[in-house]
C-alpha positions as a Markdown table, in Angstrom:
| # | Residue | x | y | z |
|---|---|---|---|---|
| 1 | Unk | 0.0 | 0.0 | 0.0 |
| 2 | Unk | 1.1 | 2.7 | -0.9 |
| 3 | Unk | 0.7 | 6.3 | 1.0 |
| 4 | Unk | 1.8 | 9.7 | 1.8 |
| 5 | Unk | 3.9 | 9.9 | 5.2 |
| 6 | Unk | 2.5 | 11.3 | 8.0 |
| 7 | Unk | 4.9 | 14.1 | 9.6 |
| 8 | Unk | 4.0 | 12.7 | 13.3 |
| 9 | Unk | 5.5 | 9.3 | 12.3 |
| 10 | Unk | 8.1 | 10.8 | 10.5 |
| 11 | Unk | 8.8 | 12.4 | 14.1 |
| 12 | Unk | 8.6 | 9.6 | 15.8 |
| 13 | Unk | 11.2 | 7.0 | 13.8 |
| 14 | Unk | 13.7 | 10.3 | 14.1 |
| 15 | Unk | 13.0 | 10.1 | 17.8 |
| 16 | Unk | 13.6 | 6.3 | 18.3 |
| 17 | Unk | 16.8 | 6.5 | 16.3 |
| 18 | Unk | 17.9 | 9.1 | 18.0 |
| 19 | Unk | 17.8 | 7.4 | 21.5 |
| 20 | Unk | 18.9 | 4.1 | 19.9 |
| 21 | Unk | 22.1 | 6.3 | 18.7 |
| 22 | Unk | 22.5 | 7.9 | 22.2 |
| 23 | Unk | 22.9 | 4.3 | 23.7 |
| 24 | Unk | 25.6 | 4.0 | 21.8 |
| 25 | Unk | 27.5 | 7.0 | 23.2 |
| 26 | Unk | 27.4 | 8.4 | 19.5 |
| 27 | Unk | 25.4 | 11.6 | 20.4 |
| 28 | Unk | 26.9 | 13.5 | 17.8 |
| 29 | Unk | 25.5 | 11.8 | 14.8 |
| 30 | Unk | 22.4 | 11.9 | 15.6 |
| 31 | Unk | 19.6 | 12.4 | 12.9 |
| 32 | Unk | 18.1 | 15.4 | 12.2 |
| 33 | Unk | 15.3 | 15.7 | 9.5 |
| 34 | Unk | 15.9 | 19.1 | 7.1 |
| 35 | Unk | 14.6 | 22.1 | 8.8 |
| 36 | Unk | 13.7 | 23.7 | 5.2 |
| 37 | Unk | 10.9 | 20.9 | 4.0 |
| 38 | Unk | 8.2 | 23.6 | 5.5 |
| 39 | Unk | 9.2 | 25.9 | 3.5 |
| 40 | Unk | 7.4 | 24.7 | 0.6 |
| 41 | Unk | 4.4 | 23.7 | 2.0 |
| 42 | Unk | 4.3 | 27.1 | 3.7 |
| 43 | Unk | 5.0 | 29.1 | 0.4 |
| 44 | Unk | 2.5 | 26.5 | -1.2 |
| 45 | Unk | -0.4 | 27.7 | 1.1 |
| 46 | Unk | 0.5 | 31.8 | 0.7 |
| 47 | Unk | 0.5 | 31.0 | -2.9 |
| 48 | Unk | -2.8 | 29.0 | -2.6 |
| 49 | Unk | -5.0 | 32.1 | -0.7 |
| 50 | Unk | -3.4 | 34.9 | -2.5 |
| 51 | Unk | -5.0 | 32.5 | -5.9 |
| 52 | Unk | -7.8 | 32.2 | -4.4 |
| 53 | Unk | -8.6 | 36.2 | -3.3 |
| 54 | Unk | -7.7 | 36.8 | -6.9 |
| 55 | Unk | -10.0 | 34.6 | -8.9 |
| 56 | Unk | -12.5 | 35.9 | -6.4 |
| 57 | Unk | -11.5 | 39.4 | -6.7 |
| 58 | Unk | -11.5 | 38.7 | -10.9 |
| 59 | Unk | -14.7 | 37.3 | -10.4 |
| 60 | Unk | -16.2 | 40.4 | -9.4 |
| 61 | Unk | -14.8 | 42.7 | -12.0 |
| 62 | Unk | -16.4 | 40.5 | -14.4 |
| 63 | Unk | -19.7 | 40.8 | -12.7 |
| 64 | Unk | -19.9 | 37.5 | -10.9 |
| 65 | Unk | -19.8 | 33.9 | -13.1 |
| 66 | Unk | -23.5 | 33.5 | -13.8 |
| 67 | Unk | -24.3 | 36.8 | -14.5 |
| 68 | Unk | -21.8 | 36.5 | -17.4 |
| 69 | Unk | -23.2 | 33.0 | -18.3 |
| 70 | Unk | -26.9 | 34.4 | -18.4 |
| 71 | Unk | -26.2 | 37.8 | -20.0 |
| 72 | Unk | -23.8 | 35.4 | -22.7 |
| 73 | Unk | -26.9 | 32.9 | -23.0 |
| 74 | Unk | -29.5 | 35.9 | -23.8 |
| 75 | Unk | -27.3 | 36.5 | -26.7 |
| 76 | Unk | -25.0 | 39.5 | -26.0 |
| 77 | Unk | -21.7 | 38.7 | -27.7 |
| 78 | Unk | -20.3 | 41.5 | -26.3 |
| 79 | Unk | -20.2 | 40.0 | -23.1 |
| 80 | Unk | -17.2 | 37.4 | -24.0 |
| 81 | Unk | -15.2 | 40.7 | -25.3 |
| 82 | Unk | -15.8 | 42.2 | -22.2 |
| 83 | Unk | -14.9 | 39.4 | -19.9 |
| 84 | Unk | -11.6 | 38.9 | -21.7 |
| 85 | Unk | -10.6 | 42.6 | -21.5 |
| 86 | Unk | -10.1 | 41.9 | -17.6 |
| 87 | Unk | -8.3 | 38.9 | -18.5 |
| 88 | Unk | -6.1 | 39.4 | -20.6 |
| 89 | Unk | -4.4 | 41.8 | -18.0 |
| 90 | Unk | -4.1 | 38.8 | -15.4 |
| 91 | Unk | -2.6 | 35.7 | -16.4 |
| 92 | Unk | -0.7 | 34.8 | -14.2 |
| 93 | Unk | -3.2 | 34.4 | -12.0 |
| 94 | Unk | -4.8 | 31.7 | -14.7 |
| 95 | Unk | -1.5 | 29.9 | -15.2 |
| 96 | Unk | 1.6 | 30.7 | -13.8 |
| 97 | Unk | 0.7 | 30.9 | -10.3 |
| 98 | Unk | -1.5 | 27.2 | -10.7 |
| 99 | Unk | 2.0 | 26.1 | -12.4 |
| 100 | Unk | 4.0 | 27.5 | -9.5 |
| 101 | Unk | 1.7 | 25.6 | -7.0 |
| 102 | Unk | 2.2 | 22.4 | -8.8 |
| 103 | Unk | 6.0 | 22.8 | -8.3 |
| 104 | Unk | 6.0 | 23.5 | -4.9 |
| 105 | Unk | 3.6 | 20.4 | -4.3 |
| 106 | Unk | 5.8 | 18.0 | -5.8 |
| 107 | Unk | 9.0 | 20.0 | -4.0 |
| 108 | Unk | 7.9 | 19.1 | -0.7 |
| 109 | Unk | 6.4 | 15.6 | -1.6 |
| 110 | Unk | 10.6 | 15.1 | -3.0 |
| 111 | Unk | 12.0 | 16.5 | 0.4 |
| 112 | Unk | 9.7 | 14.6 | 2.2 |
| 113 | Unk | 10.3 | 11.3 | 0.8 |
| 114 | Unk | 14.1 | 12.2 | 0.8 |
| 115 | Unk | 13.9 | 12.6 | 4.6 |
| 116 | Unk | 12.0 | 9.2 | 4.8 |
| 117 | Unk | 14.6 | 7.4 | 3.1 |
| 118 | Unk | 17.6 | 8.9 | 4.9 |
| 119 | Unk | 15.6 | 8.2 | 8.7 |
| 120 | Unk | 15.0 | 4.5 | 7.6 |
| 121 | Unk | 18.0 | 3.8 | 5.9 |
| 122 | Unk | 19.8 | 5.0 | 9.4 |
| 123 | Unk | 17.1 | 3.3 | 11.6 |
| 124 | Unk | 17.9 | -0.2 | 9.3 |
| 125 | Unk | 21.5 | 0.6 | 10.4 |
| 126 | Unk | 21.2 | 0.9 | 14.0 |
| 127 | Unk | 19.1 | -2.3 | 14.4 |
| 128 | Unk | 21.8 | -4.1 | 12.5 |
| 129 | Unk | 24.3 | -3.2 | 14.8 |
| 130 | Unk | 22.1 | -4.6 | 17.6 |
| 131 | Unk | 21.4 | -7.7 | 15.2 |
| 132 | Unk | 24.2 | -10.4 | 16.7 |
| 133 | Unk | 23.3 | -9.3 | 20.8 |
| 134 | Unk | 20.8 | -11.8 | 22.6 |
| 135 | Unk | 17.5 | -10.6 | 22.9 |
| 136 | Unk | 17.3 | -10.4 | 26.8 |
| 137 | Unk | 20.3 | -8.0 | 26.4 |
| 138 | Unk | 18.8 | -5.8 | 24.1 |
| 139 | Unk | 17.2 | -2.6 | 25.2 |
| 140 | Unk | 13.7 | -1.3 | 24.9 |
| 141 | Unk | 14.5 | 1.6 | 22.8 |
| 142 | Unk | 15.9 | -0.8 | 20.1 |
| 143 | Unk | 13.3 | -3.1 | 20.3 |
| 144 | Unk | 10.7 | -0.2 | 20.0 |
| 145 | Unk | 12.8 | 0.8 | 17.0 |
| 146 | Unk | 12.5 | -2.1 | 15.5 |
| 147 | Unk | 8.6 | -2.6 | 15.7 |
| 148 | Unk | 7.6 | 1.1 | 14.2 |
| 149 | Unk | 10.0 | 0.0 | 11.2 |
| 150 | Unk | 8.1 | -3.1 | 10.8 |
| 151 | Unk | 4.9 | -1.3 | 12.0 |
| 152 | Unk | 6.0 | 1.8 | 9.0 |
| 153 | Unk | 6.7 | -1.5 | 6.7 |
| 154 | Unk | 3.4 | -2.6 | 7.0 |
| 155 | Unk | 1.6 | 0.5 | 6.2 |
| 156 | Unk | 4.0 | 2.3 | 3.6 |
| 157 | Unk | 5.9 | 1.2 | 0.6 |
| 158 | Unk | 9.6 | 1.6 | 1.8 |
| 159 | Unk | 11.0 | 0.3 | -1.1 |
């Protein structure tokens, strides 16, 4: 099954491997997700209202939708003409902005999943160092390490 990460769980397998890498007195390589992956989806939502107020605001120059679709469908050709002069000034808001949007969508989807793959890829490390040490000597932190990879397994591709 495959599914978009959550951040909380993202969170969380940073956490564990984190105190699994503290138990082996290796605090200064300790994982740290990208600060900057917010940055997308923050710019992503600005970008998103400031669409939305001016599709809205374009909206009501033209005189509202349906008011152009009923004065169009009573036969005034003009009103096409008239709708496209406020267009034609704006589009940006019509296609570079949707465009922009897109990229910033798929931006932090990429940084995400890089993050994923760096947090497991160390978390798959750190159990295999505990791999060859009996199971009574193994700490909890490990062991809960191990069961949210196998738990994040189960309910993500990790391929």
């Amino acid at each position: 099954m495959k599914r978009r990460f959550e951040e909380k769980r993202i969170d969380r397998l940073q956490q564990l491997v984190n105190e699994v890498v503290a138990l082996s007195s290796m605090e200064e390589e300790t994982i740290e997700v990208r600060p900057y992956r917010y940055i997308p989806k923050i710019l992503f939502n600005i970008l998103m209202c400031f669409e939305v107020l001016s599709l809205w605001s374009l909206n009501m120059t033209v005189g509202g939708f349906f008011r152009f679709l009923k004065v169009w469908n009573e036969g005034n050709q003009y009103a096409v003409n008239d709708a496209l002069k406020y267009v034609q000034y704006e589009p940006y808001f019509i296609v570079v902005l949707p465009i922009m949007m897109l990229f910033l969508y798929f931006l932090q989807l990429h940084l995400q999943k890089q993050d994923v793959r760096e947090v497991v890829a160390r978390a798959e490390e750190e159990i295999a160092k505990w791999e060859h040490t009996p199971s009574a000597e193994i700490p909890h932190d490990v062991k809960a390490l191990k069961y949210h990879l196998e738990e994040l397994r189960l309910d993500y591709d990790l391929s």
